[in-house]
N, C-alpha and C positions, 0 to 999 in steps of 0.2 A: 552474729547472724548475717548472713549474705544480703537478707531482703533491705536492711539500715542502709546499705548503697544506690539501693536502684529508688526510693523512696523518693519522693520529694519531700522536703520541710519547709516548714511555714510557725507563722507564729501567732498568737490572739494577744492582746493586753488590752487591759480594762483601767490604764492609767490609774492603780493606787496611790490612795492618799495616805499616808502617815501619821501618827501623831506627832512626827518630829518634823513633817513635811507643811505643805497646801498645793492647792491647785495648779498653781504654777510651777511647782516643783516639778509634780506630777509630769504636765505636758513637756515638761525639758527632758525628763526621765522617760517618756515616753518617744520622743522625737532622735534621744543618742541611740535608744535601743534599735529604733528601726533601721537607724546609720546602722548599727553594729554588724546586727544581723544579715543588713547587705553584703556586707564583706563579708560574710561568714560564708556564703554562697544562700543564702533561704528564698525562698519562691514566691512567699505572701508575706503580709503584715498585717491583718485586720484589728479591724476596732471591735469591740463590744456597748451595747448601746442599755443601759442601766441609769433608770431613776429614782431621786429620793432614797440615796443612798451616801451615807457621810464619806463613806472609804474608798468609794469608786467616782471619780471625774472624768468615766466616757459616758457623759447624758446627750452627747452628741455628735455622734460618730463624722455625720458628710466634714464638719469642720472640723476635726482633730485629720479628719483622713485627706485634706488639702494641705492641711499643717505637716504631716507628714510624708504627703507625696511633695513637696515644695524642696524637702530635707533628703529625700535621694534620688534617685536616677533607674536605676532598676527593677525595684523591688514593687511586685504587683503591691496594692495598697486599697485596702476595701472594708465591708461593713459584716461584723461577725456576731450578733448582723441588724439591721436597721429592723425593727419592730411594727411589722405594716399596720396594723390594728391601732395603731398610736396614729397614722400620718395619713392622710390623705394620699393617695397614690399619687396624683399630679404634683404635688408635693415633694413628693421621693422621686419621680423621672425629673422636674426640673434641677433640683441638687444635684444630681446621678450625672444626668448630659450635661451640667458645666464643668464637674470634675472627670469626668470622659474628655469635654472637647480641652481642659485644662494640661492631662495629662491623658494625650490618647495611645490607648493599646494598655494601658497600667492598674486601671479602676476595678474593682468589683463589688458588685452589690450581693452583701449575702441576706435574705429575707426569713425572717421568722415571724411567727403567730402568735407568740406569746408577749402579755405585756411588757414584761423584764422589769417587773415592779408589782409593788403590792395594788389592791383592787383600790384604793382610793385616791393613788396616784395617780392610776389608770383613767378613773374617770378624770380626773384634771387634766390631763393629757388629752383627751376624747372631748371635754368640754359635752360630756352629756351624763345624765342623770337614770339613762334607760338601762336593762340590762347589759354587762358585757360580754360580748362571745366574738368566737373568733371563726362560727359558722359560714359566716362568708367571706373566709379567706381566701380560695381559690376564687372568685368571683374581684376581690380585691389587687389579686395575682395578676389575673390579665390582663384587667382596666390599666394594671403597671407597664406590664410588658406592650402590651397596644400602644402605649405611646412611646417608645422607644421604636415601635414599628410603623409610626403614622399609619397606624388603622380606628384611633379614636376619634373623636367628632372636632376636637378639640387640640390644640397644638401644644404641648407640654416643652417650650422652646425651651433650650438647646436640645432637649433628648432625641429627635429623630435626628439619625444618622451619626449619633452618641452615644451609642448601647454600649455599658460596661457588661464585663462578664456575669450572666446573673447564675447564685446559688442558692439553693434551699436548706434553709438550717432547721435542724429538727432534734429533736429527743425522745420520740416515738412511734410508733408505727403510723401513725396518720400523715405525720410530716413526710416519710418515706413514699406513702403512694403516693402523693399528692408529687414528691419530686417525680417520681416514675414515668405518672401519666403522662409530664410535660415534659418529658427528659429533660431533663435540668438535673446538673452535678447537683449532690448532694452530701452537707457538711453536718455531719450526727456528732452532739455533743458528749462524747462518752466519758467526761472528768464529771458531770455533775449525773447522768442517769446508766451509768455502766451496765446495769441488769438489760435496759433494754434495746445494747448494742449489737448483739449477734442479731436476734431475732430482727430488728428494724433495718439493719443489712440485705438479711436475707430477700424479706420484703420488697425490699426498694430493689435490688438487682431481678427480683421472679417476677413483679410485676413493669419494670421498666421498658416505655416504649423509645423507640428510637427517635429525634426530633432532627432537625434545622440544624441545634445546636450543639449537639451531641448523640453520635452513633449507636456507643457503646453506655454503659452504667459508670461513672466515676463516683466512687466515694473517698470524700474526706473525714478521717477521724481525729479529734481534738482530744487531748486527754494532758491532763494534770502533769507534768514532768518538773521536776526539782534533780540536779545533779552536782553534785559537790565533791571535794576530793576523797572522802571517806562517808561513810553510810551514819556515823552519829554526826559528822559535820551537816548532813544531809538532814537528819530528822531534829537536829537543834535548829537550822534555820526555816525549818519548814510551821515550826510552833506558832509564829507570828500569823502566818496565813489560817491556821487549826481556828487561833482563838478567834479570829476574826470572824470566822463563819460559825463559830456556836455563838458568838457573841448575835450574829445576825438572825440563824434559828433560835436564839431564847428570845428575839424583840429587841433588843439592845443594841443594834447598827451602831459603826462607830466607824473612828478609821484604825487602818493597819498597826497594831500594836510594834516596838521595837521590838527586838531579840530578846531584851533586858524587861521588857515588863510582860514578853509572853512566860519566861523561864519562873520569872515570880509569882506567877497566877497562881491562886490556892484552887487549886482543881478538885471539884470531886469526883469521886469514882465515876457518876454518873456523866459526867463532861468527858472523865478519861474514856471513856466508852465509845461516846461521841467519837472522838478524836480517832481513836483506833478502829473504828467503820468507817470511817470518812479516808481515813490512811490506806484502806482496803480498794481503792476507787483510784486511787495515785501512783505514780510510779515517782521514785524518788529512792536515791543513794549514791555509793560511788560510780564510776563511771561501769566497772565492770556490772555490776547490782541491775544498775539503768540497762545496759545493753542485754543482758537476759531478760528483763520484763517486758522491753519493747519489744524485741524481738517474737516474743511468745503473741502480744499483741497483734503485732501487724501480721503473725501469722495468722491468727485465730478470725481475725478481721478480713483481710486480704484487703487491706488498704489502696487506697491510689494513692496517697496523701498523706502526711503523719504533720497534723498542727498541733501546737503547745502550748499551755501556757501556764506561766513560772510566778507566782506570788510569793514574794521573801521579803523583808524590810528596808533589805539594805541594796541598793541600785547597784556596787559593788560584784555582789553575790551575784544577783540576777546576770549580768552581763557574764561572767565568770561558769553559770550554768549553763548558757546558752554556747558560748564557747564550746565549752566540755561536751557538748550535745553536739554540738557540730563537728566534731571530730570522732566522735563514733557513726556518725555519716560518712564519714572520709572526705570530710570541707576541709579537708588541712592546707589544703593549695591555697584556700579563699581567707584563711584564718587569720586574726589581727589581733596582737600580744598586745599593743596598747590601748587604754580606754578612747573610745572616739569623746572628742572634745564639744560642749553641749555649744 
């Protein structure tokens, strides 16, 4: 498909933990990756910000996203995305404008409303007892952006004169106006709510006003991608990531199974079910497989932006898919046949 060239790529990782790994693994596996992907030629790297969670070790993005920008040179490096509802705004601008003024031109903040955890995390996180909502998001939105613009009462130091790129991350139609009104790019999560990606598109593009910061509507779409050199190479390492998420819809959070104990899982029909809806939401196979599904994708979409992201066990595989991903972009110029070194 012609449109895989003119695309940008970008990447999301939520630093998985392994049961053959830890946390430190993780952040090293997460630190070669972003090397990789720079060479590959890709345009982002964001983090994901998930608490109380065994198998994921990004519970906090501004510091993995230093650790990461420290480790390349190019490659934008942001929050995919920092969870306002959890942080105190003044909070999030002063982290923000020191990794702006740390790594200026490079930063981005991507903002979302939802907890990125379950509700009793949430209140531990909020450190309150009263109901939780995220009805005064947009209210929490500007008190953010206001000190990046020295119009708060209050000096949120480094952030004025610090402003990372800000976006609005969503999976819904509310997250869409809410970018619109404020023209602010908008990064729609379509690996985990697929159903309500056209519609929250259309949305965000019919109501979108023009801003400061943006003219036009930019949409970003993130979606599930797994590519390997054959389509059962592809759906055998893809099992590790399956089980890990019925493992976390049955209550049972854990970390990233191996290869070897997702293929041993005595499944029942009713998980294989699971598995095969969830597989419906994914794009994953060879490479030719890959390049017809995105393509159909970014059509259907009309993307500005195509970001990814690859859950597999083996750190091997992942750099190896992303590869392969990048070459059906036509990054073969930028392409790098050995592992970057941790």
């Amino acid at each position: 498909m012609s449109r895989l060239r003119d695309v940008p790529l970008s990447a999301l990782d939520l630093a998985p933990i392994t049961t053959s790994g830890d946390a430190s693994t993780a952040f090293a596996h997460t630190r070669e990756l972003a090397r990789h992907v720079e060479r590959l030629g890709f345009t982002r790297f964001w983090l994901a910000e998930h608490h109380n969670m065994p198998g994921i070790a990004s519970s906090s993005p501004a510091v993995l996203i230093g650790h990461v920008a420290d480790a390349t040179t190019t490659l934008r490096v942001g929050s995919g995305g920092v969870m306002l509802p959890n942080h105190p705004p003044m909070v999030v601008a002063e982290q923000f404008g020191t990794l702006s003024a740390l790594h200026p031109g490079r930063i981005d903040l991507g903002i979302g409303r939802a907890p990125g955890t379950d509700q009793r995390t949430a209140r531990a996180l909020r450190r309150t007892a009263g109901p939780l909502s995220a009805d005064d998001f947009p209210q929490q939105l500007a008190e953010l952006t206001g000190y990046f613009a020295g119009s708060e009462p209050l000096d949120a130091v480094p952030a004025e004169g610090n402003r990372p790129d800000v976006f609005l991350l969503g999976s819904s139609g509310y997250s869409a106006q809410v970018a619109a009104v404020n023209g602010l790019p908008f990064a729609f999560a379509h690996h985990f709510s697929a159903q309500n990606t056209l519609p929250a598109l259309a949305l965000y593009r019919e109501r979108f006003r023009p801003s400061a910061r943006l003219s036009e509507p930019y949409a970003v779409v993130c979606a599930s991608v797994l590519v390997a050199d054959t389509d059962e190479r592809a759906e055998y390492l893809a099992m590790p990531g399956s089980l890990a998420f019925l493992n976390l819809r049955s209550g049972r959070p854990g970390r990233m199974p191996t290869n070897e104990e997702a293929a041993a899982h005595p499944y029942t029909d009713l998980e294989l079910l699971f598995i095969e809806e969830r597989r419906a939401e994914q794009v994953l196979g060879s490479p030719e497989t890959v390049r017809a599904q995105l393509g159909r994708l970014l059509d259907d979409t009309r993307a500005d932006e195509l970001m990814v992201t690859t859950m597999v066990a083996e750190q091997r595989d992942r750099l190896r898919s992303y590869e392969l991903l990048a070459e059906l972009f036509d990054r073969s110029s930028e392409r790098v046949k050995t592992e970057v070194e941790v």
